[in-house]
N, C-alpha and C positions, 0 to 999 in steps of 0.2 A: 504493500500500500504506500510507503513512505516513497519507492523506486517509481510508482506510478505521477504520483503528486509532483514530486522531481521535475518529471516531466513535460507537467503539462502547460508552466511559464515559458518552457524550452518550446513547443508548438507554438504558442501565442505569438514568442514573439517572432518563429519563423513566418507564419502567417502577415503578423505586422510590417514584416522587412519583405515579404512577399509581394502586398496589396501597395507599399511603399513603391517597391521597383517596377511597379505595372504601372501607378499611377504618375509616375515619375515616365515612363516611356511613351503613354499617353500625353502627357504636354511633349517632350522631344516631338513626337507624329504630330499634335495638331497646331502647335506652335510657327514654324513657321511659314504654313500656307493662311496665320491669321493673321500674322503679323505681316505679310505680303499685301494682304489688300488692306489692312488700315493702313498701309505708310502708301499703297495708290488710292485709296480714297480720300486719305488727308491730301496725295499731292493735287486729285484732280478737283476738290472742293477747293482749293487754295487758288487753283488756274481760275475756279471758275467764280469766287471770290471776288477776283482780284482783277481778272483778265475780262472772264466773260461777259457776266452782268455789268460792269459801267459801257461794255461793246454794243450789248442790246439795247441797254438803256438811252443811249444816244441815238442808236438805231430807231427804237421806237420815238423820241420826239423829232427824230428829222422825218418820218413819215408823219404822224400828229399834223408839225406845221406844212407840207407837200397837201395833205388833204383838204379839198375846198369846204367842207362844212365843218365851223369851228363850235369856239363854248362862249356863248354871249351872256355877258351878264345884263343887259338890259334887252327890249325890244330895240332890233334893228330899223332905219327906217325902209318901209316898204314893205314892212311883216303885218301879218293879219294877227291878231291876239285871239283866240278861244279859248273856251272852256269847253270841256270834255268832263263826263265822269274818270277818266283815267288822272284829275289833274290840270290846273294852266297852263298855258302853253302855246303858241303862234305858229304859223303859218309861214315859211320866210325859203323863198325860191324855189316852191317846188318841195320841200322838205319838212317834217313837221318836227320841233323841236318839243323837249318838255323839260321838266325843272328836275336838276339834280338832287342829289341825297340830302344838301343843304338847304334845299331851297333857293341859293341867290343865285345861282348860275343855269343856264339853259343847254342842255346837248342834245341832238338828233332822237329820235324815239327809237330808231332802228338798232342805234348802237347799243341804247339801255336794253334793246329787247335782244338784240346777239347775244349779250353779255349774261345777261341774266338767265338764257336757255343754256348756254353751251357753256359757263363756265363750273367749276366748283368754288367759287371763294367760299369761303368762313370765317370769318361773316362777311355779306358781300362789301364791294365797293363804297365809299366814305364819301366820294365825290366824285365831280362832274371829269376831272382830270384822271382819276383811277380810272371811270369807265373806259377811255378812251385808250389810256393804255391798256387793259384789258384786252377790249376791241383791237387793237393792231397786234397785240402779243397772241390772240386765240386766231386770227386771222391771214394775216398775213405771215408772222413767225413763230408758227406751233414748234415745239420742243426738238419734236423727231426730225423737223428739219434743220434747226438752228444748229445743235451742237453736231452734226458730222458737217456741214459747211464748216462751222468755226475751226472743226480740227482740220480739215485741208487746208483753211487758210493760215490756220495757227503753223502747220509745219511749212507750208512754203517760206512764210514769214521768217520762223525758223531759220530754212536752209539758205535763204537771200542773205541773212545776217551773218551763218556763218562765213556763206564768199564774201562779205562785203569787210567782217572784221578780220581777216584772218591774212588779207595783204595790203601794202601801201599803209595810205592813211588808214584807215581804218586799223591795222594793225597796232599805228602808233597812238590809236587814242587811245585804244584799252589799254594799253601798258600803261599811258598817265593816269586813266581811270584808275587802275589798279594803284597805282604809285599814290593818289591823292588820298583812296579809303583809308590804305594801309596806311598812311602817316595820322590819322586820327586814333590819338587813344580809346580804347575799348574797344572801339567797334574795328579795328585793325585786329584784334582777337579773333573775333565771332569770321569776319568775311575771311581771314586767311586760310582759317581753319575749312572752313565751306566749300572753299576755291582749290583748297589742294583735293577735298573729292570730289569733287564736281570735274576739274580738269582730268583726275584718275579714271574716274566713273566715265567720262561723255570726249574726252581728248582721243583722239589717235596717238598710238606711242608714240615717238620718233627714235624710240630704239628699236629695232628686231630681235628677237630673242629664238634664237636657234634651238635651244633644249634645255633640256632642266638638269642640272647637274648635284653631285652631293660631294663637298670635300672636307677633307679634318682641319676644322678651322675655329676660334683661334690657337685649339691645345688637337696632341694625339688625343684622342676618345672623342672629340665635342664634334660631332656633325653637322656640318653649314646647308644650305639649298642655296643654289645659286643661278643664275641663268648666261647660260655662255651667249656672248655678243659679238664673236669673231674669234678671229685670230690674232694672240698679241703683235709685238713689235717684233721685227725682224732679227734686231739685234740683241733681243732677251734670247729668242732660240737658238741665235748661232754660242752665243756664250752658254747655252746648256746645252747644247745639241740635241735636243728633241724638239719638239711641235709645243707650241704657246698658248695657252685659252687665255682671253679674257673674261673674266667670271663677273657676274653685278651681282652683291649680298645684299638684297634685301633685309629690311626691318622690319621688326612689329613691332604695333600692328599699322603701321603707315608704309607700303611696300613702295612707297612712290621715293622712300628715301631710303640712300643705303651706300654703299663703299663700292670701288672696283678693287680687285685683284688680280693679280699675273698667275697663271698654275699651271705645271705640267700636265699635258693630256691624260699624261698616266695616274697621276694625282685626283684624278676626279674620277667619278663614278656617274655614268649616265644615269635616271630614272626614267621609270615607266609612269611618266606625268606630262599635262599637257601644262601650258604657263599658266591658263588660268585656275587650274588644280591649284597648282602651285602659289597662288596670287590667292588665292582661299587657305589653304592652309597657313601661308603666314601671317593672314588678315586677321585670322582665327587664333592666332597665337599655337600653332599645333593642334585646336580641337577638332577642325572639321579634316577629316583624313579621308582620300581618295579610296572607294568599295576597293581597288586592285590592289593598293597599297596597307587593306588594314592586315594585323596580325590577330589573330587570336590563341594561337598554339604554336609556338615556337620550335620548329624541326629544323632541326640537322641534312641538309644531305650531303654529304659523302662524296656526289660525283658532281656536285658545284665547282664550276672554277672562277667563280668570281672571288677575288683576295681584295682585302681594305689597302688602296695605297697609302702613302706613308700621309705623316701629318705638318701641313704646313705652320711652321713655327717663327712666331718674329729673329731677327736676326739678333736680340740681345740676348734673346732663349737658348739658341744654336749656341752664342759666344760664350754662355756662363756653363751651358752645360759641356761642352768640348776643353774649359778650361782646369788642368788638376785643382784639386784642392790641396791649399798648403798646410804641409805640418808645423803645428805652434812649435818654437824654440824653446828647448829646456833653459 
């Protein structure tokens, strides 16, 4: 009885660490395809914020004033005045107007009556001026067409700016642009910051990056990723006699910065990674690991012949460890 009771906190808490690591692998799975669309819905509410609505909204009162029946606040002359069970209201070209939500202002019957069948407000319209916009926003720019026009013209817009900033003048503005943000305090923080991902994220590299490499870098044992950019210089390979990489060692978790080094061919170790693998795993700080690349059972084989080259070590490394140690004098 005592060996059973033993027991049974020993279950519990397998059970606890159980429902823990399921629940724990449940957010890993749902996490980040949710966190995917709030950071595109945050950004497409922010476009539309920002960008879209003051676009329509100038849109809608430049048709407004384009359209010949306006909002009169008194009778015009040449209007006939009636009374109607629906309300006061006149007679004026052809058109019959009636009194808005207010009372002091007069607009078309026709618009209050579009407005009032085909819209949903809650609660409707305030005024004579709502209506109107109402009327050209259910009419002339319903939803389903506004926002795929705005996106072709959002990216054409887009791609003009980027050929227009990205040579000549235009190149040299935004360097001032940049040069003037970044010289205000604080907020030379927040935009630096921004700008070195934005530029990571939406730039074309201007380096090529040929393969993903792994070297022992800065000690033997410490494994670097690197990305070979060529071939070094000429005259580093005739002074070693073999073939020269020039390697780029990225940082984390900001890959956009990092060191060059010179390495023998033999010195590096190819991977089975593409750059953007790679450009994740350092971003990640090591957590996000390539499916080809994970381990989970560490085997031996025997008929491998891939061996770790040697480790590259700074030159005062090299000169202390190659130097004897002296014996103290009696």
């Amino acid at each position: 009885m005592m060996e059973s009771n033993s027991n049974k906190p020993k279950k519990t808490s397998s059970r606890i660490g159980g429902s823990r690591r399921a629940i724990l692998r449940g957010l890993g799975i749902a996490l980040p395809p949710l966190l995917t669309i709030v950071v595109l819905i945050w950004a497409w509410n922010t476009i539309e914020n920002y960008v879209l609505r003051p676009i329509e909204s100038g849109v809608q009162h430049a048709i407004v004033w384009s359209i010949p029946d306006k909002i009169f606040s008194d009778l015009p002359k040449g209007a006939i005045a009636n009374s109607t069970g629906k309300g006061e209201g006149f007679l004026y070209q052809g058109t019959e107007y009636v009194t808005g939500p207010t009372g002091r202002r007069y607009l078309p019957d026709y618009v209050k009556k579009f407005v009032d069948d085909k819209s949903d407000y809650s609660p409707p319209p305030t005024s004579a001026k709502a209506y109107w916009d109402g009327y050209v926003q259910l009419k002339y720019m319903p939803r389903w067409q506004v926002v795929p026009i705005f996106i072709c013209v959002f990216t054409i817009v887009l791609y003009f700016l980027g050929r227009l900033f990205t040579l000549g003048m235009g190149r040299w503005f935004v360097k001032g642009f940049d040069h003037a943000i970044l010289s205000i305090p604080v907020v030379n923080k927040v935009y630096g910051s921004v700008k070195q991902v934005t530029d990571f994220a939406f730039s074309e590299r201007e380096i090529e990056f040929n393969r993903v490499v792994a070297i022992q870098y800065p000690r033997e044992g410490i494994w670097s990723l690197g990305f070979v950019t060529g071939d070094s210089m000429r005259e580093i390979a005739e002074a070693t006699g073999e073939q020269m990489l020039s390697v780029l060692m990225p940082t984390s978790p900001m890959p956009m910065t990092g060191f060059t080094v010179t390495v023998k061919k033999s010195e590096a170790i190819d991977l089975n990674l593409t750059v953007d693998e790679a450009i994740q795993f350092v971003v990640s700080c090591g957590v996000v690991v390539p499916s080809q690349q994970r381990v989970d059972t560490l085997t031996t084989n025997p008929n491998s012949t891939i061996e770790a080259p040697a480790a590259i070590l700074p030159p005062s490394i090299n000169d202390d460890l190659s130097e004897p140690t002296s014996q103290p004098q009696s």
